[in-house]
C-alpha positions in Angstrom: 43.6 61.7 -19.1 42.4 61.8 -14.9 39.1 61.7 -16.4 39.3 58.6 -18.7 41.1 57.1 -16.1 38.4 57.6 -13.7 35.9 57.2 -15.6 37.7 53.8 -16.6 37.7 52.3 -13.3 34.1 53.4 -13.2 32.8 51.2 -16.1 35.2 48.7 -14.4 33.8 49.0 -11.2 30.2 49.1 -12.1 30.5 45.6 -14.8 32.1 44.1 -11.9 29.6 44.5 -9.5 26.8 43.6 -12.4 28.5 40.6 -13.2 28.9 39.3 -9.1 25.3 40.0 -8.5 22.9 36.9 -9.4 19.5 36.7 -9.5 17.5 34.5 -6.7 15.2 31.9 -8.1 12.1 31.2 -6.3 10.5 27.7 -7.0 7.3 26.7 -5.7 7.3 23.7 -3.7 4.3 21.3 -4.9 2.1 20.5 -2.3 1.8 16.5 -1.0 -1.0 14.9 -2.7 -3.3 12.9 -0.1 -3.7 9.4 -1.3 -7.2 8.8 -2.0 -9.5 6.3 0.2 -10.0 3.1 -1.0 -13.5 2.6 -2.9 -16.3 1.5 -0.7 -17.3 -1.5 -3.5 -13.8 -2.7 -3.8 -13.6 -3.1 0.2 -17.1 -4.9 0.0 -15.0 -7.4 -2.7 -12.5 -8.4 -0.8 -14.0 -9.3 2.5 -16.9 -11.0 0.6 -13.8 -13.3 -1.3 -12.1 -13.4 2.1 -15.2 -15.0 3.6 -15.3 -17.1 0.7 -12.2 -18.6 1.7 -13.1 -19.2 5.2 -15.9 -21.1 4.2 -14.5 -22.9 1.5 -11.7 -23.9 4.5 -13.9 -24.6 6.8 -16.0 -27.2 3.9 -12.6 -28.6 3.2 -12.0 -29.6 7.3 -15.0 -30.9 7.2 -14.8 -33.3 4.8 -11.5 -34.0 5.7 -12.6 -34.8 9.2 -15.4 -37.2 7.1 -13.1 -38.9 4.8 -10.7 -39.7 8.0 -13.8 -41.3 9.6 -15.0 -43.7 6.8 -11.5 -44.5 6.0 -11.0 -45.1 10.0 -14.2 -47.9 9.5 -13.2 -49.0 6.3 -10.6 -50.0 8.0 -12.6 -52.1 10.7 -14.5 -53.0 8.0 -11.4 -54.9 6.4 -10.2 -56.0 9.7 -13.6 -57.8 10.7 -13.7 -59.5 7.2 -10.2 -60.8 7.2 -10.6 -62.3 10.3 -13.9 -63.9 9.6 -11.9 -65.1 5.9 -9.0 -66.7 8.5 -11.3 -68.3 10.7 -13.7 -69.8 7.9 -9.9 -71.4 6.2 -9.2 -72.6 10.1 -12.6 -75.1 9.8 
């Protein structure tokens, strides 16, 4: 009976200490991906279509600045002609 008791506490002992251990998991950590550069031709685009836009600004100030001016003597224009209208129904 000793025996069967120690070899009892043995099995005991031994599924204990099986069933406490755990295994270590190594995972591999992914390495950062580098963003890729921008394409050359797509660069190219967009300041071609940004200087687009500047000079399609620029054209629209411009004829702003022109359409202020001839409205400006239109202006005169009508100014001069009603007062020639008021002094022709004076005589």
């Amino acid at each position: 009976m000793n025996k069967s008791l120690v070899l009892a506490s043995l099995v005991a002992a031994l599924s204990l200490a099986a069933c406490g251990k755990k295994e270590e998991v190594i995972v591999p950590v992914p390495a950062p991906v580098a963003a890729p550069a921008p394409m050359p031709a797509a660069v190219e685009a967009a300041a071609s279509a940004a200087s687009a836009v500047v000079g399609a600004a620029e054209a629209t100030a411009s004829a702003a600045a022109g359409a202020a001016t001839m409205a400006k003597d239109a202006v005169g224009a009508a100014k001069d002609a009603a007062a020639k209208a008021a002094d022709a129904v004076k005589k």
